[in-house]
Structure formats: C-alpha cells, structure tokens
N, C-alpha and C positions, 0 to 999 in steps of 0.2 A: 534659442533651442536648449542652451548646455542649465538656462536657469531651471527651465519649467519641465527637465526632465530630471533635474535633481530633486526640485522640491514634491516630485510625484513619489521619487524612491524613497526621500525619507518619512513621508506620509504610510506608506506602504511597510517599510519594514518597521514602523513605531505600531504599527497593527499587528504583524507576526511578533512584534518583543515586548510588547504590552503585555503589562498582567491585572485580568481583571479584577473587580471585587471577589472576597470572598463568597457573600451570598449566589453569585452567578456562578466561580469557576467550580463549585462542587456538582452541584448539576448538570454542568456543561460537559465537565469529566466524568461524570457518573454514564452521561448518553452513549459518549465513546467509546465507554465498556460496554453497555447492554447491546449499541450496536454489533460488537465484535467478540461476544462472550461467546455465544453456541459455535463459532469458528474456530475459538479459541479450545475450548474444552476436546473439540470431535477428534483433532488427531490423536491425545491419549488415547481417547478412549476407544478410538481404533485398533489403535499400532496395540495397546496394550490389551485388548480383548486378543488380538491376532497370537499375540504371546502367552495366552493363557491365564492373566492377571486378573483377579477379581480381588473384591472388598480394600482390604487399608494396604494393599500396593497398587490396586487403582485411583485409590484415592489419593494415592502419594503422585504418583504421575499427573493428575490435575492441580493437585496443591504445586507442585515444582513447576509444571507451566505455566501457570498464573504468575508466579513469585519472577520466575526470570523473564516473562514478557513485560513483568511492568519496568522490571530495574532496564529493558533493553529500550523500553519506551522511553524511559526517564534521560536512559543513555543518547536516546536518540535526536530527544525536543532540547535537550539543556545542554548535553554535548561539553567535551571537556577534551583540552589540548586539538589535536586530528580525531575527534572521535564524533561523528554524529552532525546530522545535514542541519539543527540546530530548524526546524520546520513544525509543525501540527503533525505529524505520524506517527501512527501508532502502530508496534510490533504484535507478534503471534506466529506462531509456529505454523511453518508455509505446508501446505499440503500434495507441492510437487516430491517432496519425503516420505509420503506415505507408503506408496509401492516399490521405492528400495528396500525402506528399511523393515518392511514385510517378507521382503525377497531374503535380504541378510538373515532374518530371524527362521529363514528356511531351512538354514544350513549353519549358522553361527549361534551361538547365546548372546543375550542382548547388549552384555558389557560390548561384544564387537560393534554393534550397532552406537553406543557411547563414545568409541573410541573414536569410530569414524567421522561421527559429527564434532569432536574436537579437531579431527585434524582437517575438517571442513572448513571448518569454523577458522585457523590458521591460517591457510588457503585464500579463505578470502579477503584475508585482514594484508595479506603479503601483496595480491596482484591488485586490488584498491587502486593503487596509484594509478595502472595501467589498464585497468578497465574501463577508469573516469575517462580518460582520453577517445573513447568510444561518444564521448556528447557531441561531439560534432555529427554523429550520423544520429543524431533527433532531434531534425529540426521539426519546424508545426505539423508541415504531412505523416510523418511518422509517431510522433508522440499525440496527434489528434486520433490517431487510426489505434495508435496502442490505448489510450482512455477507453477509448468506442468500445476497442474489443474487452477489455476490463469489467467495464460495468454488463456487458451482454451477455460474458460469460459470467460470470456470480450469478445474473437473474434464476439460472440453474439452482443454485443456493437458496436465493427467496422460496421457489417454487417446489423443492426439497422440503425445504420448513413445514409448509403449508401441508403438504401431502402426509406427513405425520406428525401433524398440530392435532389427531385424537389418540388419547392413550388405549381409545377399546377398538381402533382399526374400522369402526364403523360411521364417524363419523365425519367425512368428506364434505358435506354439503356445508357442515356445522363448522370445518376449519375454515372453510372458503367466504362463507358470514363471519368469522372474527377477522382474519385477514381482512377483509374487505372493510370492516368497521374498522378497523384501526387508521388502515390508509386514510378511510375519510376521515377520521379524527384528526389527523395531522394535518389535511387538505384545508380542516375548516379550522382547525388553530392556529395553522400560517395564513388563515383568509381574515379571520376578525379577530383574535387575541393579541393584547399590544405587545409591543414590539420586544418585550424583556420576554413574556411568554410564549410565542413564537420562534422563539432560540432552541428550545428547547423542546417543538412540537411531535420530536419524535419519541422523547423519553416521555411526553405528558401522552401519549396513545401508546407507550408500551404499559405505562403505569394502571390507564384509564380500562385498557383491554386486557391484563392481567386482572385487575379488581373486579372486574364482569364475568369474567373465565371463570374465578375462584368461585362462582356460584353455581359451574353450569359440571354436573360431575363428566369426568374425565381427561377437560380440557389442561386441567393444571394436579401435577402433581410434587406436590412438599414433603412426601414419606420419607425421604435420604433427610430432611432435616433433626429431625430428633435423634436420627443414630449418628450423626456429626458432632466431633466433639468439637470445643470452643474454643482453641488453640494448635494447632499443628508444627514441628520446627521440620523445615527442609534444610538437611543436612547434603553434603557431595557425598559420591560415590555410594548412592544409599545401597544400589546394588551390587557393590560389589568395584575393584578397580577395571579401568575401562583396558578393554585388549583391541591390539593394534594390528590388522589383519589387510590385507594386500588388496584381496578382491574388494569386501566392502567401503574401504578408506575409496577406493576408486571410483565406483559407484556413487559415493558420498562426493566428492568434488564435481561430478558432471551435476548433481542438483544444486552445489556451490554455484555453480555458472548458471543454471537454470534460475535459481537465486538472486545473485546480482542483475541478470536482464530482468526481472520481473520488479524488482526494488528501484531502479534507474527508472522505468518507467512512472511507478506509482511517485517516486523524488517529483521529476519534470512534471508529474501532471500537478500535486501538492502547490509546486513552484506558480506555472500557468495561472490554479485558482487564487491563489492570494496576491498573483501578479510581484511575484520575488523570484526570478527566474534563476535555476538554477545552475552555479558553476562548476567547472572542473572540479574544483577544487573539493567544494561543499558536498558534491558527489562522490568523490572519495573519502570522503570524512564519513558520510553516512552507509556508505558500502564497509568502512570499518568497523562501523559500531554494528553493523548490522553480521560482521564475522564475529567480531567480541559476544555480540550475545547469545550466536551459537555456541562459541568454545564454553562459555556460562551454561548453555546447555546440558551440552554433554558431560561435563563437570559436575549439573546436580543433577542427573540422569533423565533430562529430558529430551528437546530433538532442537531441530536447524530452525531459526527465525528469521522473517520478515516483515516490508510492511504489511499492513495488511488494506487491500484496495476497499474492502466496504469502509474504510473511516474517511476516506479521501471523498467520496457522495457525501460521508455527511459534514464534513469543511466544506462543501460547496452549498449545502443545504442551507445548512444554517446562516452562512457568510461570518460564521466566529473564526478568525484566522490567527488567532493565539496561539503559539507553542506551547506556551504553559498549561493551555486548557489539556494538551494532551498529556502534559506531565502529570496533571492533576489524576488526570486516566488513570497514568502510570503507577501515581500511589496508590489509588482505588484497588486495582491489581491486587500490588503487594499487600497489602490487609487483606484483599481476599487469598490470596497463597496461603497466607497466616492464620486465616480464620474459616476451616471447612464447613463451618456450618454456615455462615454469611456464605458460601461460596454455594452450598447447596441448596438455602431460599434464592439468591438470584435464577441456577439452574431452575430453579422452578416457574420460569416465564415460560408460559404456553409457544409449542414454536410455530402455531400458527401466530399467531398475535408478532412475535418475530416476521413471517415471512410476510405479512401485512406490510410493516416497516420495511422489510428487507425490499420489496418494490421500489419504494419511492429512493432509499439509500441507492441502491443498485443503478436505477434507472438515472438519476442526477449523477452518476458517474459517467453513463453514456452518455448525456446531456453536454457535460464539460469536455468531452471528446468530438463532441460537433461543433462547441462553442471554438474551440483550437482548430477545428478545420478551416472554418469559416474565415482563416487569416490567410490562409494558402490558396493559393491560383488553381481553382480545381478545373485545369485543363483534362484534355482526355488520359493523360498517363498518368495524373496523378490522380483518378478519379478510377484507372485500371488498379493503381496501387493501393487503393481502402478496399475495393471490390473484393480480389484475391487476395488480401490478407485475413479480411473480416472472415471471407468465405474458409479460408483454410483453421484459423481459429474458435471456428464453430463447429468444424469436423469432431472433433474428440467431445464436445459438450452436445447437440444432438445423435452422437453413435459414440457412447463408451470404448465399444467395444471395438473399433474399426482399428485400430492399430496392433490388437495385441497377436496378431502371427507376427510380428515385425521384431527384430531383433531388440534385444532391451536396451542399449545406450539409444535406440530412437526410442523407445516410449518413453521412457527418463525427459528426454527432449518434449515431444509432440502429444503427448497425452497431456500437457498442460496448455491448453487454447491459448492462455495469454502468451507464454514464452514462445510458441509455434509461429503467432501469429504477430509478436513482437520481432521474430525472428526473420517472418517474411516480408514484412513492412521493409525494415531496414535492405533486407535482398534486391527488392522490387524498385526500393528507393535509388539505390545505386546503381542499378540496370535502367531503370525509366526515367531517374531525372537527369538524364545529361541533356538535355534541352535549353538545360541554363545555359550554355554559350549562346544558343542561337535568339534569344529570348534578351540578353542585354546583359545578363546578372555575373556577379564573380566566380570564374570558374572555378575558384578556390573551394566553394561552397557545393553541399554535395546534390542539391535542387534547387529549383527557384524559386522554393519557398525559405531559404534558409535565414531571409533579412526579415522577416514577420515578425510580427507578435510584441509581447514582453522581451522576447531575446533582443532584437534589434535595440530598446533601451539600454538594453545590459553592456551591451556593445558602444554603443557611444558616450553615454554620459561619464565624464569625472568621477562620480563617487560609485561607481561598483566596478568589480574586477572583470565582468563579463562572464560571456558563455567562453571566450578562447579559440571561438571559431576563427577568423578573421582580425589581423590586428585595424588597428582604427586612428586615423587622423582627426582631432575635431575642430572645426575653423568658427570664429568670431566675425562677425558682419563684419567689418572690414578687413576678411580676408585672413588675418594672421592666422599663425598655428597654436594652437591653446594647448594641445599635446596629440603625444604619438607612444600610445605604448602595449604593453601583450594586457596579457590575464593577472600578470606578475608585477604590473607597472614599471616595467622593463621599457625604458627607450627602444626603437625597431621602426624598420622603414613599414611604409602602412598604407593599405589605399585612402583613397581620401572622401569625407562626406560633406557636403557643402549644403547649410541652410539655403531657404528659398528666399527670396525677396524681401519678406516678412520678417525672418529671422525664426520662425519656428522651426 
C-alpha cells in the first residue's frame, strides 16, 4: 500500500512542478489570461465609473490591476518562504468588493477605499494560520457542493458576455451564433486536433472566433487601441496616500472573510483536479499571498484579490496541471499592466466569442464538482446537504435583487452564491453528518464522507504531510508500525489503518 501510494504522489506532484517547453507554456499561459481578462478588467471599470473616473485614470485602474494580479499570480504558483499554495491559480480582483467599496465611495474619497483594502489585505495575512485550520470541515461533500456551486454560478458570467457580445445592442441572435461557433470550435478541436493542439482548444476558438468577428461589423471593437500609448509605469499611491477610516476598514474585513472562504474553496477544488490535495499548511501559505496581494493592491490603488474560479474549469479542461503555466499567466499580466495598448487589442476580444468559451470553462468547473461528489456516500443527508446549499447559492444569481432590504454585513455575505452557499454546505455538513457514528467511520471526522478521495492518500502515505484531519498509523504486511505522525510529522497516538490481504 505505502509503495504504490507514494509512487502515485510523486508522479502527480512532478506534473504540478514540471515546467513545460517553451513553445507550449506561452500559449498555455496566454489561454489563462484570455480566459480570465474580461473578469479581470470589470471590477475597475466599475468601481471606477462608480467614482466618476474616465480616460488615463481609468485607464490607470486597469493598468494597476493587471500589473498586481499577475505579480499576485506569480506570488501565488511559485510562492516564496509561507507565501503562496505553490498550485496552477490564478489571481484577479474578487468581485464580492464591488458593493462595499461602492458603498465607501458613497460617503468617503477613494484613498478610504485604498486604505481599507490594505488593512484587509493585513487582516488576512494575520488569521491565515487560523483560518487554514477550517480544512477539516471540507471534506469531498462539501468541497464537491462548493465546485458545483462555483462553476453554476459564473455560467451567470458566460451568459452576461453573450447578451452584450453586439456593440449596436441589436444584435442577440448574431452573439448567440458566435457563442455557439466558438463552443463548437473547441468541441471539435478537443475531438480531432492532436493532442499538443487540443491543450489549448479554448485559446484556438477565442483566436479562431475573434478573426471571424473582426469581419462581421460591430461584433469586435479595437478603437481604445490607437489612443493607447505603448508603455505605462504604475507607480503607488497614484492617487493620493491611502486614509484609514473605521467604517470602511470594517466593511473591508468582512469581504476579507468572504475572501478566504471563497479562495479555500477554489485551493481544494485546484487540489482534487490535479489530485495534489490540499494541506493545512499549503492553505495557509496561499490565503497569505492571497492577503499580500491585496495589501499590493491597495498600495498601487487598486482593490482586494483572489483566485479566480473560471481558471480552475480550465485546469480541468485542458488536464495541463502545471503551476508554472500559470506563472507564465502571470507574466503575460504584467506586460500587459505595462503595455495599454497590448492590453487594449486583447480587450478587444468579442465577449460573445468569450461567453462561447466561458460555457464550456464554467460548465467543467461544475463538472469537477460532481466528479468530487461521486466519492462521497450520497445518502439522503448528504444529498439534503448539495440540494439546500446549491439551492440557497443560486438565490442571489437567479434574483439580484432578493437580498437587498436586508442589512448590509448580510449582503456583504449572501449576495455572493459562492460564499452563501460555501457557507451553507459547511452548516448543513455539521448538522447532517453526524451519522458517521452510526455508519462505522471516525467520529473525529466531521461526515462520513471525510476518509474519500485524494485526502484519504494524503493521510496515509509517508511522503505528504496530509490534510491534518486525523492523525494516522500506517502498518506493513506483517503487521509492524512503519509510522505514527500529525501534519507536522510529529510522533502522536493515531487510529490505525490496516492493508487487506493483498497488501493494497
């Protein structure tokens, strides 16, 4: 048992620590931007229309979000000291920040809104330690349900794209044909194109259905390129130094928290798809760097970041589970921070032709949220606990509007489907799985789905430090104890697992 689960791990993480050729990781990283650019860009250009910002301080707001999602990317995949879940993720500025810091801009100047995402950004880098310690409540039921609801809710996203994929508002039928061509491009480039080209089937139908758009007038527009100059420097504090204010710093930690549940989720499910499941530990290192690149934020005056869940569909898509491919991202990024006018022909991808792709991204996000259920005993409570969570994370993405008489630290919360419904998984889990007593399993564990999956390897083999749920005894066909130790490789008394007959 103890051989053939080692030599799986290290098969397994030599594919997340591989770096491939050149010729492959530029394009491979180029997909993971185009994937996640129109997500990237929207919250500026929100929050900063909201504030009254037009021409080269809008443009500054996209150039400094670019530039610190890539270094928090870079921070994130290559990771240095405690900093960074060292995984394929890729950062972007989370959009549970949107209607705070709309709200702050109500009543404050936006250095408050700066300030606040610094001391967010601190905030989260401090309780890291202690928030990691929340992995034991996700196990497969709950982080199959949080995937599920991740990719269900984005499909909002795709289906946003598509609805103003015409720039003359007239033509629906026409985004709904490039959407749909694109999809099928990619259907039929991952069905017959070999296998080098098929990696990369979503950047070869954004590329294939932007060159078809650029024909069809109105679908694609390039006009921001010519008045983009061809260098930009993002300096800190462009606006001014950041002010430190009571209400919104407060405001700003409750999306802090909104923040890290929705990052842990997107961690674990990254984890699951490349079968490198994720530890305490590795969870706290990536909820640091994921505060480090807020406090970077707010420093060069932009907003709070995360991962961001459409990149994790497409690791799953493609089956490239390289970190590096995402640093590759990450530098792409930064040269576009640096270069607005490279940053204004990519903006010029039709976003029907996005919301084409954004289906199949989105949709293999839920996909990989059933493929993790599929490991759990889906009795009737734990089949009550996807039902009502899914159900309750869909509230705010089919009705907008359905929360907003409700006081604002709950919209903060529940106006984001995933955090709601991450929220309620976990509730539901702890309420309806205590049936693990009666069922056989360790009470220690907080369902009986908690020994499944990828985590169950993590947990007993030699060479990984584990999930830290459970410590672990592992025994050798005749019986001896081959070791007993935590997360920390701490000697500790342990329940014990015993091979079958076989020895598997």
């Amino acid at each position: 048992m103890t051989t053939s689960i080692r030599t799986q791990t290290r098969r397994d993480g030599n594919a997340v620590d591989s770096i491939p050729p050149l010729a492959r990781l530029f394009p491979l990283g180029l997909q993971h931007v185009l994937a996640m650019y129109a997500g990237a860009v929207a919250v500026p250009l929100i929050v900063g229309g909201a504030f009254g910002f037009e021409g080269a301080d809008l443009a500054y707001l996209i150039s400094a979000d670019l530039l610190i999602a890539g270094i928090a990317t870079i921070l994130q995949s290559v990771g240095f000291w405690r900093f960074g879940v060292r995984l394929p993720i890729m950062q972007g500025v989370t959009f549970a920040a949107v209607g705070p810091m709309i709200a702050i801009g109500q009543s404050y100047p936006i250095t408050a809104v700066f300030g606040a995402t610094i001391a967010c950004g601190l905030f989260m880098i401090l309780i890291a330690p202690f928030f990691s310690q929340l992995l034991r409540f996700f196990p497969p039921i709950v982080t199959g349900t949080v995937i599920l609801i991740i990719g269900l809710s984005l499909m909002g996203v795709a289906a946003g794209w598509i609805v103003t994929g015409s720039e003359d508002g007239s033509g629906s039928g026409l985004s709904l044909a490039f959407a749909a061509g694109t999809l099928a491009l990619i259907v039929i480039i991952e069905r017959f194109a070999p296998r080098g080209l098929a990696r990369v089937s979503v950047l070869l139908g954004l590329v294939i259905g932007t060159a078809v758009a650029a024909f069809v007038p109105g679908m694609a527009d390039w006009s921001g390129v010519s008045d983009a100059a061809w260098f930009g420097v993002v300096t800190p504090f462009h606006f001014g130094l950041p002010t430190f204010e009571i209400v919104p710093i407060l405001s700003m930690l409750i999306v802090g928290i909104v923040i890290m549940t929705e990052t842990t989720g997107d961690m674990i499910a990254v984890g699951e798809i490349v079968d490198k499941p994720v530890t305490r530990r590795q969870l706290a290192d990536g909820l640091r760097a994921d505060g480090l690149g807020t406090m970077l934020g707010g420093i060069f005056n932009t907003f709070p970041y995360t991962a961001f869940a459409q990149n994790v569909g497409l690791v799953s898509l493609t089956g490239v589970r390289s970190r590096f491919v995402a640093t590759a991202a990450g530098a792409i990024l930064v040269i576009l921070g640096l270069l607005p006018k490279v940053s204004a022909l990519v903006e010029g991808v039709p976003r029907a032709v996005l919301g084409g792709a954004g289906i199949a991204l989105f949709g293999m996000v839920a996909a990989s949220g059933i493929r993790t259920l599929a490991k759990a005993k889906l009795d009737n409570r734990n089949v009550l606990t996807i039902a009502l969570s899914v159900g309750i994370a869909l509230l705010p993405t089919v009705s907008p509007n359905i929360y907003h008489q409700m006081p604002t630290w709950f919209q903060l919360i529940f106006d984001s489907g995933i955090s709601a419904g991450a929220i309620a998984a976990i509730l539901l889990n702890l309420l309806l799985g205590g049936s693990s007593r009666r069922y056989g399993k360790d009470p220690a564990l907080p369902t009986y789905d908690g020994m499944r999956g990828p985590a169950a390897a993590a947990l007993v083999h030699p060479d990984a430090t584990g999930t830290g749920l459970i410590p672990v005894t592992v025994l050798g066909r005749d019986g001896a104890v081959l070791e007993t130790v935590d997360a920390d490789g701490q000697p500790i008394d342990a329940h014990v697992i015993v091979p079958d007959d076989e020895g598997k």
